[in-house]
C-alpha positions in Angstrom: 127.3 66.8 80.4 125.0 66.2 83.9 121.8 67.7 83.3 121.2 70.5 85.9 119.1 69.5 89.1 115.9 72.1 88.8 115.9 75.3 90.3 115.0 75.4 93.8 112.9 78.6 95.3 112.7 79.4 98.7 109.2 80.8 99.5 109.4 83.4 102.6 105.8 81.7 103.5 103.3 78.3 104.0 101.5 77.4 101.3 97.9 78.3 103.0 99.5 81.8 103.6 100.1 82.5 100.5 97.5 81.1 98.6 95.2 83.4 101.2 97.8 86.2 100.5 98.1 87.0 104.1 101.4 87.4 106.4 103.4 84.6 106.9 105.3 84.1 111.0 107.0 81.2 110.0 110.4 83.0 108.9 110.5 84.6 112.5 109.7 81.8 114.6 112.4 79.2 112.5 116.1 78.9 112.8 118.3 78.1 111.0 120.5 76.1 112.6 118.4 74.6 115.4 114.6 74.5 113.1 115.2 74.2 109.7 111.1 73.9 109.1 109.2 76.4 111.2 105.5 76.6 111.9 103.4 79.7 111.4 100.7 80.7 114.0 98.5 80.4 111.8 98.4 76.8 110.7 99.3 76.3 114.6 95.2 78.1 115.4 93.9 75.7 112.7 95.8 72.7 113.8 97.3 72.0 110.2 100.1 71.0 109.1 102.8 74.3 107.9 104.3 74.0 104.9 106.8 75.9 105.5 110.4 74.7 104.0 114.3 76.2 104.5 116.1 75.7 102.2 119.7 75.6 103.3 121.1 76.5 99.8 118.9 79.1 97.6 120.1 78.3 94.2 119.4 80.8 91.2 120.1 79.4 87.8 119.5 81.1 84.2 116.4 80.1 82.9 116.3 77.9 80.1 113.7 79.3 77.6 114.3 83.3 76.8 110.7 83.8 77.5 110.7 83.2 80.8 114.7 85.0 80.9 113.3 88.0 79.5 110.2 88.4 81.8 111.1 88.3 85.4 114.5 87.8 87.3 115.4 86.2 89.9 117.5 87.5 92.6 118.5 85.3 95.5 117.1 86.2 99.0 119.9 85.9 101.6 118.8 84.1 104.7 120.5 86.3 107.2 119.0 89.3 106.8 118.1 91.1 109.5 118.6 94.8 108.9 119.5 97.1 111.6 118.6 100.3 110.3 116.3 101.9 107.9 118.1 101.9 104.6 119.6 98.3 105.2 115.9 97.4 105.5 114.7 99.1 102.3 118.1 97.2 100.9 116.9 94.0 101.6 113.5 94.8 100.4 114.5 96.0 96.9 116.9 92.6 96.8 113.8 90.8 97.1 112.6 88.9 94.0 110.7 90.6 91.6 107.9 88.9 89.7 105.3 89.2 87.5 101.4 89.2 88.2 100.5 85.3 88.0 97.6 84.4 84.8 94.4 84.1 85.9 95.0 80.5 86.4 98.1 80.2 89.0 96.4 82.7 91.0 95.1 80.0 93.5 98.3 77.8 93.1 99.0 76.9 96.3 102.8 76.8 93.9 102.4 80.0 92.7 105.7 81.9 93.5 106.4 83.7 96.2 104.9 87.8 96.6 108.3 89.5 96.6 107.7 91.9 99.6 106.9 88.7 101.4 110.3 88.8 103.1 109.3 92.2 104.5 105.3 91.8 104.8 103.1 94.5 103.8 102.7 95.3 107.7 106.3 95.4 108.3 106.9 97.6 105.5 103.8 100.1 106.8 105.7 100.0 110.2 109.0 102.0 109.0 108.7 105.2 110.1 106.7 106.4 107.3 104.1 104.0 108.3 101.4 105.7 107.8 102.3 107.5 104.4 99.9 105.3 102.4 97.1 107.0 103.8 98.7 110.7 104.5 99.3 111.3 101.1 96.0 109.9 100.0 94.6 112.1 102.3 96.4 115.2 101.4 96.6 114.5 97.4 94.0 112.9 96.0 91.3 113.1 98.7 91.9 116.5 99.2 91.2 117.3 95.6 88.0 114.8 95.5 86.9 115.3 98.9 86.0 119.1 97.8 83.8 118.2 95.2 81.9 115.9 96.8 81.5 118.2 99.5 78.2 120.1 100.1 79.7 122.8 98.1 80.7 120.7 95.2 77.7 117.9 95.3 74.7 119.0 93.2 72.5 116.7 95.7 73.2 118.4 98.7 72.1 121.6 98.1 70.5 122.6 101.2 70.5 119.5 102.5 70.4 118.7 105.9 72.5 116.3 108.1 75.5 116.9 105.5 79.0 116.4 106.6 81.0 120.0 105.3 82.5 121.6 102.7 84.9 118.6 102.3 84.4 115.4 102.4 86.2 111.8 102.4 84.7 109.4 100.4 86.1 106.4 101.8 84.7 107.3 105.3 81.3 107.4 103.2 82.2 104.0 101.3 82.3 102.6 105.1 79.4 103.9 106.4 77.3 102.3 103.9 79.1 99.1 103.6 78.7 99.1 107.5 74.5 100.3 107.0 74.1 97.5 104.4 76.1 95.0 106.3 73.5 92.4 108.5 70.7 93.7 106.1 70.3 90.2 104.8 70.5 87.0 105.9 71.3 86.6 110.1 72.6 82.8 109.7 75.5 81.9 111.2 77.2 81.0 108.4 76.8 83.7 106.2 77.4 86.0 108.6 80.6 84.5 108.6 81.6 84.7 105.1 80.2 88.3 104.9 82.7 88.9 107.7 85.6 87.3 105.9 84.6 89.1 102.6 84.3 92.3 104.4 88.4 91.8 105.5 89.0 91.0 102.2 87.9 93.9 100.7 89.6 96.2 103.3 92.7 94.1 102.4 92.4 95.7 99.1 91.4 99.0 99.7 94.4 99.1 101.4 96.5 97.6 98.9 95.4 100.0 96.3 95.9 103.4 98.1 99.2 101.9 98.8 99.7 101.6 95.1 97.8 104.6 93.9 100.3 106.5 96.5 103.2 104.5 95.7 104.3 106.9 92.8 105.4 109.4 95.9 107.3 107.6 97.7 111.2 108.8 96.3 109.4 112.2 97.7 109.6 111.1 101.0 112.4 112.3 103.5 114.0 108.6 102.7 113.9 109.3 98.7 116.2 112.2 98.9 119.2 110.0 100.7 121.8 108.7 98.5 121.3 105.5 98.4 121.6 102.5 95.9 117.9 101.6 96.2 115.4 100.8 92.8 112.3 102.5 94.3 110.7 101.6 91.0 110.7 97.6 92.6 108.8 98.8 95.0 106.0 100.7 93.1 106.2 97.7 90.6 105.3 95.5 93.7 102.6 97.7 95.0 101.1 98.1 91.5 101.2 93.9 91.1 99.7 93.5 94.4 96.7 95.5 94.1 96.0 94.2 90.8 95.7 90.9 91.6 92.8 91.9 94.1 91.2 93.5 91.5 89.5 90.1 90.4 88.5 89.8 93.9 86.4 93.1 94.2 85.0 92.6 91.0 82.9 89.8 92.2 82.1 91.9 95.8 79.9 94.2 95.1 80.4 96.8 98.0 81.1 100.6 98.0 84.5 100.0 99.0 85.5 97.8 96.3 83.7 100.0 94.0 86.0 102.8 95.4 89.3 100.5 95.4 88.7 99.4 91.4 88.2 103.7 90.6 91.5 104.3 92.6 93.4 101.7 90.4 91.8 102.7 87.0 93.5 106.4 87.9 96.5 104.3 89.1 99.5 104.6 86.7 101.6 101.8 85.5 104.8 101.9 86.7 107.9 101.8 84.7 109.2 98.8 83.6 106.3 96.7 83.2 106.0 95.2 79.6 103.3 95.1 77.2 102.8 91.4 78.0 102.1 92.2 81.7 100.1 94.9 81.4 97.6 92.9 78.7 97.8 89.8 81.6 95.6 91.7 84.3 92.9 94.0 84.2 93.1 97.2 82.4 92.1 100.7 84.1 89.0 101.4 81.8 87.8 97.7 83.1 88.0 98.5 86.6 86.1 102.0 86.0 83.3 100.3 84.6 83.5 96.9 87.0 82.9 99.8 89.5 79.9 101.4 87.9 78.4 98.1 87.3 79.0 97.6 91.1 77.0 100.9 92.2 73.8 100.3 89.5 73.4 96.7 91.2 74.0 98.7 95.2 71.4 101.6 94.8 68.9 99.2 92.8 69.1 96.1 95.0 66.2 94.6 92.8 64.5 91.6 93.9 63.4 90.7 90.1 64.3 87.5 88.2 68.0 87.9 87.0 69.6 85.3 85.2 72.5 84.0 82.5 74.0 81.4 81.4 77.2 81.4 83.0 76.4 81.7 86.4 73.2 81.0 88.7 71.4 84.1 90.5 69.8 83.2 93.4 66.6 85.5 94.5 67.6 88.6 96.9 65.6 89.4 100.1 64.3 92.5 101.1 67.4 94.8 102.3 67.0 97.6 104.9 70.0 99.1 106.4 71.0 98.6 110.2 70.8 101.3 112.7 74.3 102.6 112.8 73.2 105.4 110.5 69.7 106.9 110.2 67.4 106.9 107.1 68.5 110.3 106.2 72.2 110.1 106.4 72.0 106.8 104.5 70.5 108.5 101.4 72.7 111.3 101.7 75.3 108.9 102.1 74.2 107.1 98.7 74.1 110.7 97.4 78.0 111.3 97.6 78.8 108.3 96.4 76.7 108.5 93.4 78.1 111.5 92.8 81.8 110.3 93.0 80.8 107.6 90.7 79.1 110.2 88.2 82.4 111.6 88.4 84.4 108.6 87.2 81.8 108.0 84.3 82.0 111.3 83.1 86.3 111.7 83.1 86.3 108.3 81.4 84.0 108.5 78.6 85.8 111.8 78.2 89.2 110.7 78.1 89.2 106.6 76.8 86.4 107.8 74.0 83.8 105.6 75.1 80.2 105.4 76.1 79.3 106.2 79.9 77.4 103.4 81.7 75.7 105.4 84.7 74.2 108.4 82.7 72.7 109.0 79.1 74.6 109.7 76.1 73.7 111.8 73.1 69.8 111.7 73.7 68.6 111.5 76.9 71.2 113.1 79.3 69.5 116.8 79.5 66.4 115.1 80.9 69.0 113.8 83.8 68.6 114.7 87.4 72.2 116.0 87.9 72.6 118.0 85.5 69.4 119.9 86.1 70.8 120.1 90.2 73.9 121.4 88.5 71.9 124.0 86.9 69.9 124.9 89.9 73.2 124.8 92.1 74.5 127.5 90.0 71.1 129.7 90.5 71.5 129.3 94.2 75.1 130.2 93.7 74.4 133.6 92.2 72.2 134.3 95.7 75.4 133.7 98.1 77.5 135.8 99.3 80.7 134.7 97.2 78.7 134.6 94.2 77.8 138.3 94.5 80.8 139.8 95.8 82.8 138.9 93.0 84.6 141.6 92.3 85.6 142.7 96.0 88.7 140.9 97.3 88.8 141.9 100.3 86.6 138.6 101.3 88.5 136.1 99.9 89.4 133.6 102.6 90.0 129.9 102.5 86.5 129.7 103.1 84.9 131.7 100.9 87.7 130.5 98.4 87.0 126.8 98.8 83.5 127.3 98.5 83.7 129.5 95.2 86.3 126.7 93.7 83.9 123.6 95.2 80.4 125.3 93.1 82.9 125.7 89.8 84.0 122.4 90.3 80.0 121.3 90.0 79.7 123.3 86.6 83.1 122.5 85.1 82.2 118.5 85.7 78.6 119.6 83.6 81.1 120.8 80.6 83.1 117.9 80.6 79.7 116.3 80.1 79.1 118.1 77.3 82.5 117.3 75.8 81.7 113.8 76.0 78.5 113.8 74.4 79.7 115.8 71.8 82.5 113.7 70.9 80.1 110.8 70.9 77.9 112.8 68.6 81.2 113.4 66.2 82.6 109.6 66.7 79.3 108.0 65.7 77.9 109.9 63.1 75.2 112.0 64.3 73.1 114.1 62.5 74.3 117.2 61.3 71.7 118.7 63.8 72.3 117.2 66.7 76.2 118.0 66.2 75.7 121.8 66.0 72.9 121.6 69.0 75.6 119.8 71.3 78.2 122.3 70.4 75.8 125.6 70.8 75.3 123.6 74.2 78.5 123.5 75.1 80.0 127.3 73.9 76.9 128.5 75.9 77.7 125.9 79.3 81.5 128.4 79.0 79.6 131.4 78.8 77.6 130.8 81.8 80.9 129.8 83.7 82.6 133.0 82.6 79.4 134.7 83.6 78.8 133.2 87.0 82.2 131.9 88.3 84.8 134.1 86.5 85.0 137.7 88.0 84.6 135.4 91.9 87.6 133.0 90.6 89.8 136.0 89.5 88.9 137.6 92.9 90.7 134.1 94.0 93.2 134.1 91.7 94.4 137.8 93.3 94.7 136.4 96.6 95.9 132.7 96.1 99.1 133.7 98.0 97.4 134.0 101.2 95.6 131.3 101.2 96.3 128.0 102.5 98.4 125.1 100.1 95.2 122.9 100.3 93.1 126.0 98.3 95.7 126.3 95.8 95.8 122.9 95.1 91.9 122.7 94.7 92.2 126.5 92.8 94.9 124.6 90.2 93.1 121.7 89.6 89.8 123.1 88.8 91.2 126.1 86.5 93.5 123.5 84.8 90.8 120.6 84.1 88.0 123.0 82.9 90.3 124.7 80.0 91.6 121.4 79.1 88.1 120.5 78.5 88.0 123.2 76.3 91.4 121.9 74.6 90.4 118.2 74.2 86.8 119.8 72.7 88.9 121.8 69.8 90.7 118.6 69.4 88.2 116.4 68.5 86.8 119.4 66.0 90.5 119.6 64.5 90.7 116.0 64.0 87.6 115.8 62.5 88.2 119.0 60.2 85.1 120.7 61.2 86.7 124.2 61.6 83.4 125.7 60.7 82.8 125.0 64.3 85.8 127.2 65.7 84.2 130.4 64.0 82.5 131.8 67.2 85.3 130.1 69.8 88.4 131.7 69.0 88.7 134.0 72.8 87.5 131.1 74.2 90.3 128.8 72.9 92.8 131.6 72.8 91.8 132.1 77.0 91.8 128.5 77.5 95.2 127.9 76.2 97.1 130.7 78.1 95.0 129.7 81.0 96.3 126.2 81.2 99.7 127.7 80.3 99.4 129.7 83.7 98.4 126.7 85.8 101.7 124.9 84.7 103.5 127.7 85.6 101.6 128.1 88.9 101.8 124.6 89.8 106.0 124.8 88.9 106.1 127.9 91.1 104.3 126.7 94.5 105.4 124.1 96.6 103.4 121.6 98.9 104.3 120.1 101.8 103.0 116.9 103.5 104.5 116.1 107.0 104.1 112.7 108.7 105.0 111.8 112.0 106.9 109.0 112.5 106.8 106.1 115.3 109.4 104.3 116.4 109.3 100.4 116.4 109.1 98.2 119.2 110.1 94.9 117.4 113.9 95.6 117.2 114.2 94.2 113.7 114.2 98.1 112.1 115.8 99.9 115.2 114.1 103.3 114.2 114.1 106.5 116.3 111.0 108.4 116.1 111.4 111.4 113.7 109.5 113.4 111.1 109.0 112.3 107.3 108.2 115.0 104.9 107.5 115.3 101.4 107.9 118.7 99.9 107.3 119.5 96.1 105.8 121.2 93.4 102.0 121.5 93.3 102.4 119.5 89.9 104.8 116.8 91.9 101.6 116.2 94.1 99.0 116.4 91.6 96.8 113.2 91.6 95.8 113.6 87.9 98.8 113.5 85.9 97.3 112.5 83.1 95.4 115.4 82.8 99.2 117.2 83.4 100.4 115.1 80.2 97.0 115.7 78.5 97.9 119.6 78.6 101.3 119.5 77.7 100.7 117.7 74.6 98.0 120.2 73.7 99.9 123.0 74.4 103.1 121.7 72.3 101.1 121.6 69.3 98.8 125.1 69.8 103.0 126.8 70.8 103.9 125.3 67.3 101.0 126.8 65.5 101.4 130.0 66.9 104.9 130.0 65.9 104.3 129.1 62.5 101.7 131.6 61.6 104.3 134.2 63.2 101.9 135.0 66.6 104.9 134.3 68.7 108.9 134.8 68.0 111.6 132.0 68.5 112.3 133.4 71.9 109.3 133.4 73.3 108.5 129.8 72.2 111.4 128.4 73.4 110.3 129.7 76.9 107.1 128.6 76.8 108.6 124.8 75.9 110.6 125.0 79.0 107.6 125.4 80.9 106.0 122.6 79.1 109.1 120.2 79.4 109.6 121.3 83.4 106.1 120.5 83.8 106.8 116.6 82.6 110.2 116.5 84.4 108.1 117.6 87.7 105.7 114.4 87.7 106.5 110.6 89.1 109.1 109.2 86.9 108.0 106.0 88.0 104.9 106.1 85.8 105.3 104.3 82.5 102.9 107.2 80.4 104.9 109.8 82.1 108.5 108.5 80.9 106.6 108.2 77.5 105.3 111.3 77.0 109.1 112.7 78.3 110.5 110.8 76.2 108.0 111.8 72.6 108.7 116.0 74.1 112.1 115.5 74.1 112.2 114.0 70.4 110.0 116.5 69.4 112.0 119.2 70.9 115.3 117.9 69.1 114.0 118.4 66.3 113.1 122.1 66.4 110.3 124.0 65.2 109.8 122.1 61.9 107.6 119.6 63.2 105.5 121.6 65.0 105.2 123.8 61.7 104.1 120.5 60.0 101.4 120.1 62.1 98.3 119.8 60.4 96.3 121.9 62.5 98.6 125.4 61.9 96.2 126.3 59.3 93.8 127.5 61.6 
């Protein structure tokens, strides 16, 4: 039998393009039938030679070891495609080959395979009419949700502080501003003014790539997602997830406040479905890339100019750094403020949720003596003096202002109790002293009596009138109610898994308030719609052919949540506290079975594209199946 002549692959880019993982030209200035090679503009400017091949036959043939069969595919990439209309070029897009995030090692091949949106380049693909949705969405999702609590409502360190920005505000513009304040602070020589430069695009490179991935999960919201069409978005959201991955590395060794941003973004990220447990383990993980990040911001505010060495890599001595003029003295250290703040934030929610030690603040002993959580403390004196922390019980002033600012100072205090969670399942995980374990949790059942104290009576006066308020205020309203009584959840589940029920003696209205609360804010989040609206532009290049018209995304709060982990979190909480209550004969058959619709609509409402979302779906529905009699062999029905 003739042995088979080796596959052939026809990259959509040069060599140098690819290996700098920019866009390629070459494809549009080649043809076929006239120039088989083309030249990109690129390699023209620098006077190289363009790698740049056509094939004339794209060959796909089976691979011959089932490793390799059973972890990518290979689709050929026609060469006459030119689409003509929107779906046609989403088509060809999704026909593109789909491939796995190269080792560490092929990552500077210059024969690493192709990027499989290289056919369509990330630009391209940004100009269809929902160009701009990356950053729309971020900016009314996550950043709407974020922006509030780093707002001067929401931000311990800018209580009274002058020269702040509002109520809400975006933390990449802040990541900019300093990046742009520190840039030109050290050395002025040509040269490395020149690789700053380059590292600066770099790193905006991957900022963008990540929103675009953080966002991706969205996209079969869009106007275009409703069509019926035969179109895999999940090829796409794999793609966008694989792409910002591999800059990940990158940032890592780029200490700036962007790429500190970009690596949190991608540690809330999810996975999207369909990439195996081989991939995954690959690439960086999202708990590396939270604390790559808060690394990144220790080094940033400390800039020390001490003696730092290893033995792995050389550290040459810093200069002195002062910050340029585009921002004063004042806004920089305000500045700094936020984004300490938004890191704070990170290190908190992930030595809460991954069980593991945070790296910016103190653990067990030495986190009351902390600045923040003292402001915290302070912030929620001051908040007693204003005007919506008096007038609690008067609805008649409820507003979107006065609401976002009652939600933003909650926010502050419910971030202290997650805290507290922490530290006391730290205390719990490693053994503590008896002592310390009951201070911590007298600490914390005292932190939800000051909440119900101080922010309860001017949240319920919120609560009364969330129907008039805007979608923006309901969305910061259910994210804050719904992440402060799972706190209290995930607290009585470490106590239950560690069968210290001697604890719950003096909690039981608190748990019994937090777990109908949380119930509500499914509900509420199931029962209110948001809508995002994007304004298309038409195309100029004549390779799309798109009128201008208006893309929308309209869905359930819980559709647009940007933590639905914390959505999963509560369901699987709630399933097991609904099982309980059954057992011990606090709720009939009827009403359980309603309350596990909400719980099951609440995990059908979320991106099906993420992997931990099709998971947990997938555990409720096997749970479900079975009836009560798991839930009644819980082990946690006896209390």
């Amino acid at each position: 039998m003739p042995q088979r002549a080796p596959r052939r692959t026809q990259f959509s880019s040069c060599d140098a393009c690819r290996q700098s993982r920019v866009g390629c030209d070459a494809i549009a200035g080649s043809d076929e039938a006239s120039e088989p090679n083309g030249t990109c503009s690129r390699c023209k400017r620098r006077n190289q030679k363009c790698t740049f091949h056509w094939l004339n036959q794209v060959r796909s043939s089976r691979s011959k070891t089932a490793g390799r069969q059973s972890r990518r595919q290979n689709v050929p990439v026609s060469s006459n495609a030119n689409p003509a209309s929107g779906d046609d070029a989403i088509t060809t897009l999704a026909s593109a080959e789909t491939v796995r995030s190269t080792p560490i090692s092929e990552t500077t091949s210059p024969t690493a395979r192709p990027d499989p949106l290289a056919e369509l380049t990330m630009q391209e693909m940004l100009d269809m009419p929902s160009s701009h949705w990356p950053r729309t969405i971020y900016d009314n999702a996550f950043d709407l949700v974020f922006g509030s609590w780093m707002g001067k409502f929401g931000c311990p360190f800018l209580l009274e502080e002058a020269g702040t920005s509002g109520e809400h505000v975006s933390i990449l513009h802040i990541c900019s501003r300093l990046d742009e304040a520190m840039a030109g602070s050290g050395s002025s020589h040509a040269g490395n003014m020149e690789k700053e430069g380059e590292a600066r695009c770099q790193i905006e490179e991957a900022l963008d790539h990540t929103i675009t991935a953080f966002v991706a999960r969205w996209l079969p919201l869009t106007t275009y997602g409703h069509r019926e069409v035969n179109f895999e978005y999940s090829l796409i959201v794999q793609t966008f997830w694989r792409r910002a991955r591999r800059h990940m590395l990158r940032l890592i060794n780029k200490p700036s406040y962007r790429s500190m941003m970009a690596l949190f973004l991608f540690s809330v990220t999810p996975i999207p479905a369909g990439i195996s447990e081989d991939e995954e383990m690959d690439g960086l993980s999202g708990q590396v890339c939270v604390h790559a990040g808060l690394q990144q911001i220790q080094a940033l505010r400390a800039s020390q100019r001490s003696l730092q060495y290893n033995g792995s890599k050389d550290y040459p001595s810093q200069q002195s750094r002062t910050t340029n003029s585009s921002i004063g003295t004042l806004t920089f250290l305000t500045y700094e403020s936020i984004a300490y703040w938004a890191a704070l934030t990170f290190d908190v929610s992930s030595s809460l949720t991954l069980n593991c030690r945070p790296l910016l603040s103190s653990g067990l002993f030495g986190y009351v003596s902390e600045v923040p959580w003292k402001l915290i403390q302070t912030a929620s004196k001051h908040f007693q003096g204003t005007d919506a922390g008096r007038q609690g019980e008067t609805v008649t002033f409820i507003n979107d202002e006065s609401a976002n600012e009652i939600i933003a100072n909650a926010s502050a205090w419910k971030l202290l109790t997650w805290k507290l969670t922490s530290v006391f399942k730290e205390a719990i995980r490693e053994g503590h002293d008896e002592a310390e374990v009951i201070k911590i949790h007298a600490r914390f059942v005292d932190a939800t009596k000051h909440f119900e104290e101080i922010y309860q009576r001017p949240l319920e006066a919120c609560q009364r009138r969330i129907q008039f308020v805007k979608q923006e205020t309901k969305l910061r309203w259910y994210a804050l109610m719904l992440h402060y009584n799972l706190c209290i959840l995930l607290l009585i589940d470490v106590v239950k898994a560690s069968d210290r029920f001697d604890l719950l003696d003096d909690m039981q209205k608190i748990i019994t308030e937090a777990e109908g609360a949380v119930m509500n804010m499914l509900e509420f989040g199931l029962n209110n719609t948001f809508t995002i609206t994007m304004e298309a532009k038409s195309t100029q290049n004549g390779r799309s052919g798109y009128t201008e018209e208006t893309c929308r995304i309209e869905a359930s709060i819980i559709s647009i949540d940007p933590y639905p982990h914390h959505v999963v979190a509560s369901v699987h909480l709630l399933k097991k506290a609904i099982g309980r209550d059954l057992a011990l004969g606090k709720i009939c058959q009827g009403t359980y079975s309603n309350l596990q619709k909400i719980l099951q609509r609440s995990l059908e409402e979320l991106p099906k594209n993420s992997k931990s979302v099709q998971s947990a779906a997938k555990r409720f529905r096997r749970l479900a199946s079975g009836n009560a009699a798991i839930d009644q062999q819980d082990p946690y029905t006896n209390f």
